[in-house]
N, C-alpha and C positions, 0 to 999 in steps of 0.2 A: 260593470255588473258581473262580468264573466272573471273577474277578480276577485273581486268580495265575496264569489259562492252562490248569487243570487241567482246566476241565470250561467247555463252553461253551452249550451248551441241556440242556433239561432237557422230560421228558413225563411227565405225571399221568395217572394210570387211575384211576379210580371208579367207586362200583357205583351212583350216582344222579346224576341231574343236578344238582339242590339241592346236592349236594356239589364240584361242578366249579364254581359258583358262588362258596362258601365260597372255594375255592385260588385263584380269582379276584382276589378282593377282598383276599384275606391275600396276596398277591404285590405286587399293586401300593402294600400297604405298604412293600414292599422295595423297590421301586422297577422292580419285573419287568413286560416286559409281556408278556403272556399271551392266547394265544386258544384259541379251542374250537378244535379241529383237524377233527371232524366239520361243523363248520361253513363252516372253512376249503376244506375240499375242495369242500362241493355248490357253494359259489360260486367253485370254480373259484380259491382263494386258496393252494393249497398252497405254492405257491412263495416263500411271503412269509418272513421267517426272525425273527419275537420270540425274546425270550429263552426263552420255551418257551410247552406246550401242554397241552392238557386232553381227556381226552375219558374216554365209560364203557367198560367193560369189554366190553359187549352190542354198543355203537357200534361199538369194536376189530372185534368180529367178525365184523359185519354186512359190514365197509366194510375188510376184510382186501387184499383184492385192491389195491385202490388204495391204500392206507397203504404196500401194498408199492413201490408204485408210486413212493414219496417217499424218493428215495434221500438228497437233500439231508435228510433228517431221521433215520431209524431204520439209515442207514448212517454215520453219523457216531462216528468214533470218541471222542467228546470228549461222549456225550450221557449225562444221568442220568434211568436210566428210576425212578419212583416208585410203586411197587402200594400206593394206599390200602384200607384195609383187606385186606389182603393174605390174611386167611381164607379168603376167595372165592374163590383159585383152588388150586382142591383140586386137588390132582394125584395118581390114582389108573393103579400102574404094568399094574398087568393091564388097567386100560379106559379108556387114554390116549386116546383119538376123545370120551367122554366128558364130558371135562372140557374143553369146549373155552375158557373163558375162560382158564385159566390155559395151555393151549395156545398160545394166541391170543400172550396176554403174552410166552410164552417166544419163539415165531418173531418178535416183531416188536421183542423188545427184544435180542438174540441176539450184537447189535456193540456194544454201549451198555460205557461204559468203568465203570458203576456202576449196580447194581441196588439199588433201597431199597425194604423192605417196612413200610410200619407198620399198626401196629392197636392195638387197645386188649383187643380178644381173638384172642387168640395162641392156639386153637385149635377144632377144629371135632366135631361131635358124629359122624361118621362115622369120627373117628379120623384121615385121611386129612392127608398130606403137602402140602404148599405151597409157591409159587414166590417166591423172594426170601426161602428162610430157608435158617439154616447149618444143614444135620445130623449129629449128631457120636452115636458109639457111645459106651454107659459101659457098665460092669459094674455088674450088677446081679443078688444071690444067686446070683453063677456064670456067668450066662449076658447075652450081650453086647444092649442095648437101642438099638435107634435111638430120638433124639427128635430134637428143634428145639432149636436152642439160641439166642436172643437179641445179638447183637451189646451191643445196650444195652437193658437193662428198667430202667424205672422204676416202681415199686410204687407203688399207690394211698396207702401208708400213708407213704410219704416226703413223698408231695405235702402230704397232711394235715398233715404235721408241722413243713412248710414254708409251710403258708397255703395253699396254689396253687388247694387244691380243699375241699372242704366235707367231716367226715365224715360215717357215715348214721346214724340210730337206725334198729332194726328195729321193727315192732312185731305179731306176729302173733298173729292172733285163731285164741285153738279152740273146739272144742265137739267135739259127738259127733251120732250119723250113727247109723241104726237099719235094721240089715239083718235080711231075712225070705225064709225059702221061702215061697213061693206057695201056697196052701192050709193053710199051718202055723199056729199059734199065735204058735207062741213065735219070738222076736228077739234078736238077738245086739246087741249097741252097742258100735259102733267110735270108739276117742278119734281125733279128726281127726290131733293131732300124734304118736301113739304107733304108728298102725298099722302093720306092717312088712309084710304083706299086699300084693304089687304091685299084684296086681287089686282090693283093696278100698278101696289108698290112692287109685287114680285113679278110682275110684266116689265115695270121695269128696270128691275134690276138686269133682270134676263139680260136685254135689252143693253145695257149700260155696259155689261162685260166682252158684249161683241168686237169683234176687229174685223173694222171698218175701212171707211176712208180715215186722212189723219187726225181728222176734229172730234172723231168719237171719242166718247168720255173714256173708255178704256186705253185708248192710246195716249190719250191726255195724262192718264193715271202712269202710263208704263216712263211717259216720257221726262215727267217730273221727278219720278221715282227715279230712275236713272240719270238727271241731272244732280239729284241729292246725291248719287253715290258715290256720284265721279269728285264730286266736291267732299265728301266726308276723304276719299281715298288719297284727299293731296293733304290729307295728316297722319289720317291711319291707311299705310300703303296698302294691305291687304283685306279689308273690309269686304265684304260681299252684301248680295241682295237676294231677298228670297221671293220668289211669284206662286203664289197657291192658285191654280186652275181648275177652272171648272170640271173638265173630262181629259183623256189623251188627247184627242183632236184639237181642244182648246188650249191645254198646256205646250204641245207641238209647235202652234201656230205664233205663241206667243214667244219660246225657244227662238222660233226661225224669224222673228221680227227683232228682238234681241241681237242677235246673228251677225243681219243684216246693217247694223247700227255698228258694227265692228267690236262686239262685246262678247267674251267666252261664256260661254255656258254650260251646264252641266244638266240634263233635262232626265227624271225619274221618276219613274211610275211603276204598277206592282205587276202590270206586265212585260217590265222589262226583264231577265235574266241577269243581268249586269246591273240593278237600283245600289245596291248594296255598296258596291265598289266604286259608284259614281257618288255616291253619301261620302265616302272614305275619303276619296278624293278633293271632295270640294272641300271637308272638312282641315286637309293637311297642307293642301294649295293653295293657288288663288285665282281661280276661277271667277270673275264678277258677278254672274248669277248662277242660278239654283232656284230651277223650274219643276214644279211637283203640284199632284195631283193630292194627293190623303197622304206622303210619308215621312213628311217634314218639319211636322207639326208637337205630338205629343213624344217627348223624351229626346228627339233631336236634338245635342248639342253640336255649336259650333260658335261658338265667342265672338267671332268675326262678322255673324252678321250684325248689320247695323240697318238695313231697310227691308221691309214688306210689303210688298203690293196685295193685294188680296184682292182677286178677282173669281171669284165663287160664289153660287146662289147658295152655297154651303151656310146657314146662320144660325147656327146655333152658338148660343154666350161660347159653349165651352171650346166650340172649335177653334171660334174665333180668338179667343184668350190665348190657347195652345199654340194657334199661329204667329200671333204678336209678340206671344212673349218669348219666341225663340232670339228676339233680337236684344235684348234684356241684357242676356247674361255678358259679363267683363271677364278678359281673360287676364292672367298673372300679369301679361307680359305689358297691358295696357292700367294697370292699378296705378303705377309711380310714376304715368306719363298726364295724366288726366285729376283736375279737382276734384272735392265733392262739393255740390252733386257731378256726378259724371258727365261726359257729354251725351246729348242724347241721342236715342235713335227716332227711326223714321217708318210711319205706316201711312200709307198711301192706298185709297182705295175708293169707289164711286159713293156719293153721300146718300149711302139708304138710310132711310129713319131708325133701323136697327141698329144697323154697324154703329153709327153714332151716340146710341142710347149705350151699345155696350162701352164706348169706348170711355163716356162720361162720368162710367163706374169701377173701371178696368183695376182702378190703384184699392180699392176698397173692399171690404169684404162684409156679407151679410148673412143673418140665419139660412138656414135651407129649410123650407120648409118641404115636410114628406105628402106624398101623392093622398090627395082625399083630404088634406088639411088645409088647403090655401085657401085664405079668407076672401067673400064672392067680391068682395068691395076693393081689389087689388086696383090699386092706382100705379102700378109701374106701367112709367110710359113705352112699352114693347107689344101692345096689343091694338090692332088696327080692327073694329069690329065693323065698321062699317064698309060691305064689299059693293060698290056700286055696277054698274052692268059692265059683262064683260066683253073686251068690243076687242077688233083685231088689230095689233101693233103693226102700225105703216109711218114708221118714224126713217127719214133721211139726217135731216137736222137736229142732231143733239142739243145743239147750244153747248156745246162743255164751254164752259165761263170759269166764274170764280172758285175759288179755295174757300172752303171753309175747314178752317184751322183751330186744332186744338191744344194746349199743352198740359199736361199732369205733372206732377199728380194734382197741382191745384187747377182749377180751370178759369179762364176769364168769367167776369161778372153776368157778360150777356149771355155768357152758354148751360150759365148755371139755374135752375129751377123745376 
C-alpha cells in the first residue's frame, strides 16, 4: 500500500511494551523502519518521519497533548492507525470519560485514512463495544441485536488444519470437594466437574488449586502435567511448560514444589524487578517450566511451550484462551520435523464447568454480541443460576480420580452437546 501511494506511514498501539518490541523487530523484516514515538518525543525527535511508529496505549494517554502537537504525523491523511489487541479499548456510551484508552485512540487517530483492529480475542467480559470494529444489526427471535462483526476472522481450527498452529489436548482432573455446616455432622460432597451451584462451583475451585497433601487435585494436575512434558521432551529436547497461578504466594509454592521434583524453573511475577529478564531467558533457554501469575499469557511468545497447567480462579473465556493459546504457536525450527496436523500440545487443569465449557469452543469463533444486547434466553452453558446455601469448605479428601479428556478441534461424540 505504501508503494502504490495509498498509504504512506503507519502507527501501532499496544498494551505493553514487550509488544512494541515484537512490531519492531517484525517490521524491519519488511524492510520498515520504525521508532518508538514515546521516545521519539522526550528526545525531542518528533519531527523525524520512518515509515512508521510504536507506542502503548497508557503512553498515548499520558503524552496526548503533544502527540497532538505532531501534525506532521496524526494529521496525515495517508496514515494507518493499527490498535493491537484492540479488546482493550472498551468503549462504554454512557461513561465515555471512562474508557480513556480507547478515547485516547479514537481522538488521535480521527484523520488516519485506515483504522485496523487485531486480536486474537475479539471480545471482552463487560460485554462492552470497541474501537476499530464494524458493528452491524441482525435479527435475532424478532428483535434487532447489535454485535461486532469481523472484517476477516480466521479460526483457530483453519490454522490447525493448515499446520500454522498446533492443536490442544485438554486434560482435566476431577474429584470431589466436601461441604459442611459448622457445628453439623453431616456433609454433602460436591463432584468438582458436575456442580452447577455458582457459589459452590467457585468454592470449589478455590479449593482444587490448593497445595496439599499429594492426592490433591492440584498436585494431580502439576504431576501429570509434568509427566506430559518430560515425555513431549524426549522428541522435542527443549519444550517447556507454562503454570498460571493464582497469587505470588501460590505461584512461589507451586515453583518450589517444581524445584523439588528436580525440574528448572523460571518463576515471574510484576513484583519481581528481574520478570522481564526471566521471560528472556526462558524464552532463549531451556528452562522446563515457567511459573507466572498475569505475565505470560497475552502477547507472550515462546514456540517451545507445549504444556499449561492452569491453576487460577482467574475464569474469564478471554484469559483463559490467552493462556492456552500460548502453547499453540510452532517455531521454524520445528515446521520440517513434525506432520500436519502438528503434534499437539497439553492443558492440564482441575475440571470446573467453565474451564471446560471454554475449552469445548476454544477452536471456534462467534458473533460478540455488545453490552445491553444479549438476548435474555441465552442458553450458553457458562452460567450457573442456581446458588444453593453457602456452607464452610472442610474438605481433606479430594478424590482426584479420573481424567476427563478432551481433543480439538473436533471433540468426541460424548463431549459434544
Amino acid at each position: 500500500m505504501q508503494k502504490k501511494g495509498l498509504l504512506m506511514r503507519f502507527v501501532v498501539f499496544c498494551h505493553r511494551n514487550s509488544i512494541l518490541s515484537q512490531w519492531k523487530e517484525s517490521s524491519e523484516l519488511l524492510g520498515l523502519k520504525i521508532e518508538n514515538l514515546a521516545e521519539a518525543i522526550e528526545q525531542k525527535r518528533g519531527d523525524s518521519l520512518p515509515d512508521g511508529w510504536v507506542l502503548t496505549y497508557q503512553g498515548a494517554a499520558k503524552q496526548l497533548n503533544a502527540l497532538k502537537g505532531l501534525p506532521q504525523i496524526f494529521t496525515n491523511e495517508k496514515l494507518l492507525a493499527i490498535a493491537d489487541e484492540a479488546h482493550h479499548l472498551g468503549v462504554d456510551p454512557e461513561e465515555p470519560e471512562n474508557a480513556i484508552w480507547g478515547k485516547t485512540f479514537l481522538e488521535l487517530t480521527k484523520n488516519s485514512s485506515l483504522r485496523i483492529g487485531l486480536t486474537g480475542t475479539p471480545f471482552r467480559a463487560d460485554n462492552l463495544a470497541f474501537c476499530s470494529a464494524r458493528k452491524v444489526r441482525v435479527q435475532t427471535k424478532g428483535e434487532l441485536i447489535e454485535q461486532i462483526t469481523p472484517d476477516l476472522s480466521v479460526e483457530p481450527r483453519e490454522l490447525i488444519a493448515a499446520g500454522d498452529v498446533r492443536p490442544l489436548e485438554f486434560h482435566f482432573q476431577d474429584g470431589w470437594v466436601e461441604h459442611s455446616y459448622e457445628g453439623h455432622p453431616d456433609r454433602e460432597v460436591s463432584s468438582l466437574s458436575q456442580e452447577k451451584r455458582e457459589t459452590w462451583r467457585a468454592r470449589n475451585l478455590r479449593r482444587a488449586i490448593k497445595l496439599s497433601d499429594s492426592s490433591c487435585i492440584a498436585v494431580q494436575v502439576l504431576l501429570r502435567a509434568s509427566k506430559k512434558l518430560e515425555k513431549i521432551r524426549s522428541l522435542h529436547k527443549n519444550a517447556g511448560g507454562l503454570v498460571i497461578a493464582r497469587d505470588i504466594e501460590h505461584a512461589t509454592a507451586i515453583a518450589n514444589l517444581l524445584q523439588e521434583n528436580g525440574d528448572s524453573v523460571e518463576l515471574v511475577h510484576s513484583q519481581d524487578k528481574e520478570a522481564s529478564e526471566r521471560l528472556r531467558v526462558f524464552q532463549t533457554h531451556e528452562s522446563k517450566w515457567l511459573v507466572s501469575v498475569d505475565m505470560c499469557s497475552e502477547g507472550f511468545n515462546a514456540p517451545r511451550l507445549r504444556v499449561v497447567a492452569y491453576l487460577t480462579t482467574v475464569l474469564t473465556k478471554s484469559r483463559f484462551l490467552q493462556a492456552i493459546t500460548r502453547t499453540v504457536r510452532i517455531s521454524n525450527s520445528r515446521t520440517s520435523l513434525e506432520t500436519v496436523p502438528r503434534e499437539p500440545s497439553h492443558v492440564f487443569a482441575p475440571a470446573d464447568p467453565l474451564l471446560m465449557a471454554y475449552a469445548r469452543t476454544w477452536s471456534s469463533s462467534k458473533p460478540y454480541l455488545i453490552k445491553g444486547n444479549e438476548p435474555e434466553t441465552s442458553t450458553e452453558c457458562l452460567s450457573y443460576i442456581s446458588k444453593g446455601p453457602i456452607l464452610p469448605l472442610e474438605t481433606v479428601g479430594d478424590g482426584a480420580g479420573k481424567v476427563i479428556k478432551m481433543r480439538t478441534a473436533e471433540l468426541p461424540n460424548f463431549l459434544k452437546g
